[in-house]
N, C-alpha and C positions, 0 to 999 in steps of 0.2 A: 504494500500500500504506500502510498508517495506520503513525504512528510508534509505533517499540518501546512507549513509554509505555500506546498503547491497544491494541497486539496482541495476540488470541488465537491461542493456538497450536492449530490439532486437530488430533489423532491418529486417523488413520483404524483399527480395529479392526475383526478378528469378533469374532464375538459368544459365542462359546466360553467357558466360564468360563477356559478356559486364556489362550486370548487376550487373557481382558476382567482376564485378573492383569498379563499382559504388558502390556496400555497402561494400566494402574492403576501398575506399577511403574515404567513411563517417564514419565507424568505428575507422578510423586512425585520423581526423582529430574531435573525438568526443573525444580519448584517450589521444590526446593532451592539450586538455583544461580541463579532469577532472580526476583524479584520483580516485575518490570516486566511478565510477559504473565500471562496468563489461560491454562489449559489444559484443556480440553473432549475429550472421545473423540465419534466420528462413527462407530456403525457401519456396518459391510458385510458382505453376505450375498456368501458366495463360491457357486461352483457346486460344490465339495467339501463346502462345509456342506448346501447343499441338499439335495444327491444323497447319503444315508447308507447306500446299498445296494451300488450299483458299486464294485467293485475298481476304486482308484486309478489303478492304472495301466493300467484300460481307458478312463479319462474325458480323456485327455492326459497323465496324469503330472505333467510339472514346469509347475509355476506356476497347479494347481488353484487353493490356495488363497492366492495372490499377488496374484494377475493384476488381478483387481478392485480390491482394494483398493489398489495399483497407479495404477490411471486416478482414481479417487476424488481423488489427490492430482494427476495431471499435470491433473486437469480444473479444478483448484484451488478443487476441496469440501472438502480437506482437505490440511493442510503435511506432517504425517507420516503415514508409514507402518509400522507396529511389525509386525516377522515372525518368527517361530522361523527362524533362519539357515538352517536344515536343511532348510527346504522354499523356501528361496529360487534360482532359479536360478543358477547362476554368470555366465549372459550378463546383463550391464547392459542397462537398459532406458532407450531414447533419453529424454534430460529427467530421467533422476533418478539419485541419487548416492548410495550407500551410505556415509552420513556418519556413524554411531552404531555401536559395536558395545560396549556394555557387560562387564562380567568376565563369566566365565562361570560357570556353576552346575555342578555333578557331571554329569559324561557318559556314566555309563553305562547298559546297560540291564539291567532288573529283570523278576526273572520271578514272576510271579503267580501263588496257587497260592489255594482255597477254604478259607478260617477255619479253623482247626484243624491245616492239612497239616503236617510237622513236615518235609518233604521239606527239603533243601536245597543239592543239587547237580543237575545234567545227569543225570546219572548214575543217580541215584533215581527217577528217573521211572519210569512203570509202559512197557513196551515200547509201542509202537502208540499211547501219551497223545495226545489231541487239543488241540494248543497254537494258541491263536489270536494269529495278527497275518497284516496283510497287504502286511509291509513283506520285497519280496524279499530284503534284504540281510538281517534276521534270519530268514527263512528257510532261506538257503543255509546259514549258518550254523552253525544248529543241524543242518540237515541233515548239512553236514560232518564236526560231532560224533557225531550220533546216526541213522543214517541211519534207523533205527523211525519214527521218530517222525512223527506225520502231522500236519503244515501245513493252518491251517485261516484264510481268508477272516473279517477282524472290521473292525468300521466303526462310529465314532460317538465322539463325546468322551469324556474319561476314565472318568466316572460311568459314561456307559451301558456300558462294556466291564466295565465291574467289575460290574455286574449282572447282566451275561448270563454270565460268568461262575461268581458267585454262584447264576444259576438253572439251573447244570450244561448249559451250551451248550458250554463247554469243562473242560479238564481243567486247565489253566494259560495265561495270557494273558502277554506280553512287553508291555512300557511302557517309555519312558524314564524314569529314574529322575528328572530333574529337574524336569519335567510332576508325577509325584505329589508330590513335596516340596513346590513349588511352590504345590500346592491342600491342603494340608495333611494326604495321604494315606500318607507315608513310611511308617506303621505297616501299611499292606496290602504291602509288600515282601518277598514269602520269602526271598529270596538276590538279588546280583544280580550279572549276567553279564559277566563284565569279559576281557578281552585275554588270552590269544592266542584262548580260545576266540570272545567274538565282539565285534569293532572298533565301536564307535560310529560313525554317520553324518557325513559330513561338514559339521562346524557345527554338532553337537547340543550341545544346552544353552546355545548361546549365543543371543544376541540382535541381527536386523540389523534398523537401522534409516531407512528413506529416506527424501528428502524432492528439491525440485525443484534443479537443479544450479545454478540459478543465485539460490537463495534465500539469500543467504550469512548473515543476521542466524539463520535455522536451523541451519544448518551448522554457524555457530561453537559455537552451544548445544550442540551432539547430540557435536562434536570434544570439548565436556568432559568430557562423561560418558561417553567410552570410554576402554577399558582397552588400552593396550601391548599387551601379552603375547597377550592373547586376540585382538585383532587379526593380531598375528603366525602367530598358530596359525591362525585357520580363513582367512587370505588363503595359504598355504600350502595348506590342504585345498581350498578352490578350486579354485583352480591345476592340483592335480592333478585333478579332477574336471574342469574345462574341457580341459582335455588329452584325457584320457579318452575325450573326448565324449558320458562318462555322464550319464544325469539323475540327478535326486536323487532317482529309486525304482530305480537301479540297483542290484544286489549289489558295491557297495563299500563299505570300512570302511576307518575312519583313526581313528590314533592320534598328536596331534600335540601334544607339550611344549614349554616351559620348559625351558632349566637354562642360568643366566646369562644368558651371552650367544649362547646356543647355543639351535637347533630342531632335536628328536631327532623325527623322522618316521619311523611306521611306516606303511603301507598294503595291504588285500587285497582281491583280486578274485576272485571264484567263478561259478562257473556256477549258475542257478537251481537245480539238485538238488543244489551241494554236492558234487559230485563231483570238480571241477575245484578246483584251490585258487592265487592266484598272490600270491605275498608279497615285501615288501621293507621295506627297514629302512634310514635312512641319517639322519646328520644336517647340519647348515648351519649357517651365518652368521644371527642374527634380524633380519637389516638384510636382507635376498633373502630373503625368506617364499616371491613366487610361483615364483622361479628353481627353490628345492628344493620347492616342486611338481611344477613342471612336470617335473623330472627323475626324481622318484618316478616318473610318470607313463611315463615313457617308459622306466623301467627294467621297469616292469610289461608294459607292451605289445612290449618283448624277450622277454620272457619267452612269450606267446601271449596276455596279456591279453583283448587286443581281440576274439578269436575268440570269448569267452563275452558280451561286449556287446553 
């Protein structure tokens, strides 16, 4: 391997504008703290990029859009790998180490309504509204709330949902709020949809970042530019997700803070219609993040949990 003095570092990315902010912001924020590499983006086409028509969660689910980008780095085309945490599996992948997990950005999610709408609750919606997403957990959700309300299949990066949209293919779209901020779209935000009505994914909004386990002159880089707190929190919402045995297009939501030296954990499980609802609330020590996961986890599946996974 060339010494520090001549090493490029690449970031393996897709090629999503959202993605291409995500290793635009970890490029920036790796150029800050070192002067000695060079830092390059590599992209990669996933099989979730490709395929913009299939429901997610008929193509595999977890690790659609991972997976590749993934091997790109074990095959050492590439040192990092930059992922929205939320679509990162919870199980480790042999040879590489989730060594980056940056602060996190606003985590909730935001409901999308056509120019003009002045709507601004659940509540206002027209009976029977066609709301697109095609993430079961804000499905159940809403359905929880609203049981009218009809769940509609939507695919494709930010832009193109907000145009189909726009050209009345739905009545209102669901986004995460930190994907529009992020591409400088906060201003298309009607309202956005925050707790108890519907939990954010586990690991939304934040950033994980991998690279090869035994690359350590990487590793030490990426250990700078993570955040405490926010590592605290989604190794907690892990935890419980690996518990679970849910993937990350399962109906669960977490809700996972700060205060001190405390982690106040909430978490819910539902049945895809929204009918079933199973909740808990506890908090922890921040030094045992995955401990009070895992026991989230298993106070949920006391509950029947498991029977809607």
């Amino acid at each position: 391997m060339p010494s520090d003095a001549q090493r490029t570092i690449r970031i393996a990315t897709r090629e999503s504008p959202l993605a291409l902010w995500q290793a635009n912001y970890l490029a920036d924020r790796l150029r800050e703290i070192t002067t000695d590499h060079q830092v390059v983006l590599v992209p990669v086409s996933t099989m979730g990029d490709r395929d913009r028509t299939e429901p997610l969660r008929t193509m595999g689910g977890q690790g659609i859009f991972t997976r590749e980008v993934q091997r790109v780095v074990l095959e050492n085309n590439a040192d990092v790998a930059v992922h929205s945490l939320k679509d990162l599996p919870s199980e480790t992948v042999s040879g590489l180490v989730l060594a980056g997990i940056p602060e996190r950005a606003p985590r909730y999610d935001a409901m999308i309504l056509p120019n003009g709408s002045d709507i601004a609750t659940i509540d206002s919606l027209s009976k029977n509204a066609k709301i697109g997403t095609g993430s079961p957990r804000r499905q159940a959700q809403l359905l929880n709330a609203s049981p009218d309300l009809l769940m509609a299949e939507i695919r494709g990066n930010v832009e193109t949902r907000l145009k189909k949209l726009d050209a009345g293919d739905y009545d209102a779209i669901v986004l995460a709020e930190a994907g529009l901020r992020r591409l400088g779209l906060a201003d298309r935000i009607s309202f956005l949809i925050e707790p108890p009505l519907m939990f954010p994914a586990v690991g939304q909004a934040a950033l994980g970042i991998e690279c090869r386990e035994d690359d350590t002159d990487v590793i030490h880089l990426l250990e700078q530019i993570s955040d405490a707190e926010t590592k605290a929190e989604v190794t907690a919402e892990r935890a419980c997700m690996a518990t679970l045995k849910a993937g990350c297009h399962a109906p669960v939501g977490v809700l996972c803070t700060v205060t001190e030296n405390q982690l106040d954990f909430e978490g819910v499980v539902l049945s895809p219609d929204g009918q079933q609802r199973f909740q808990v609330s506890l908090s922890g020590d921040i030094n045992a993040p995955a401990e009070l996961g895992q026991h989230a986890a298993e106070l949920l599946i006391d509950q029947g949990a498991a029977a809607v996974l």
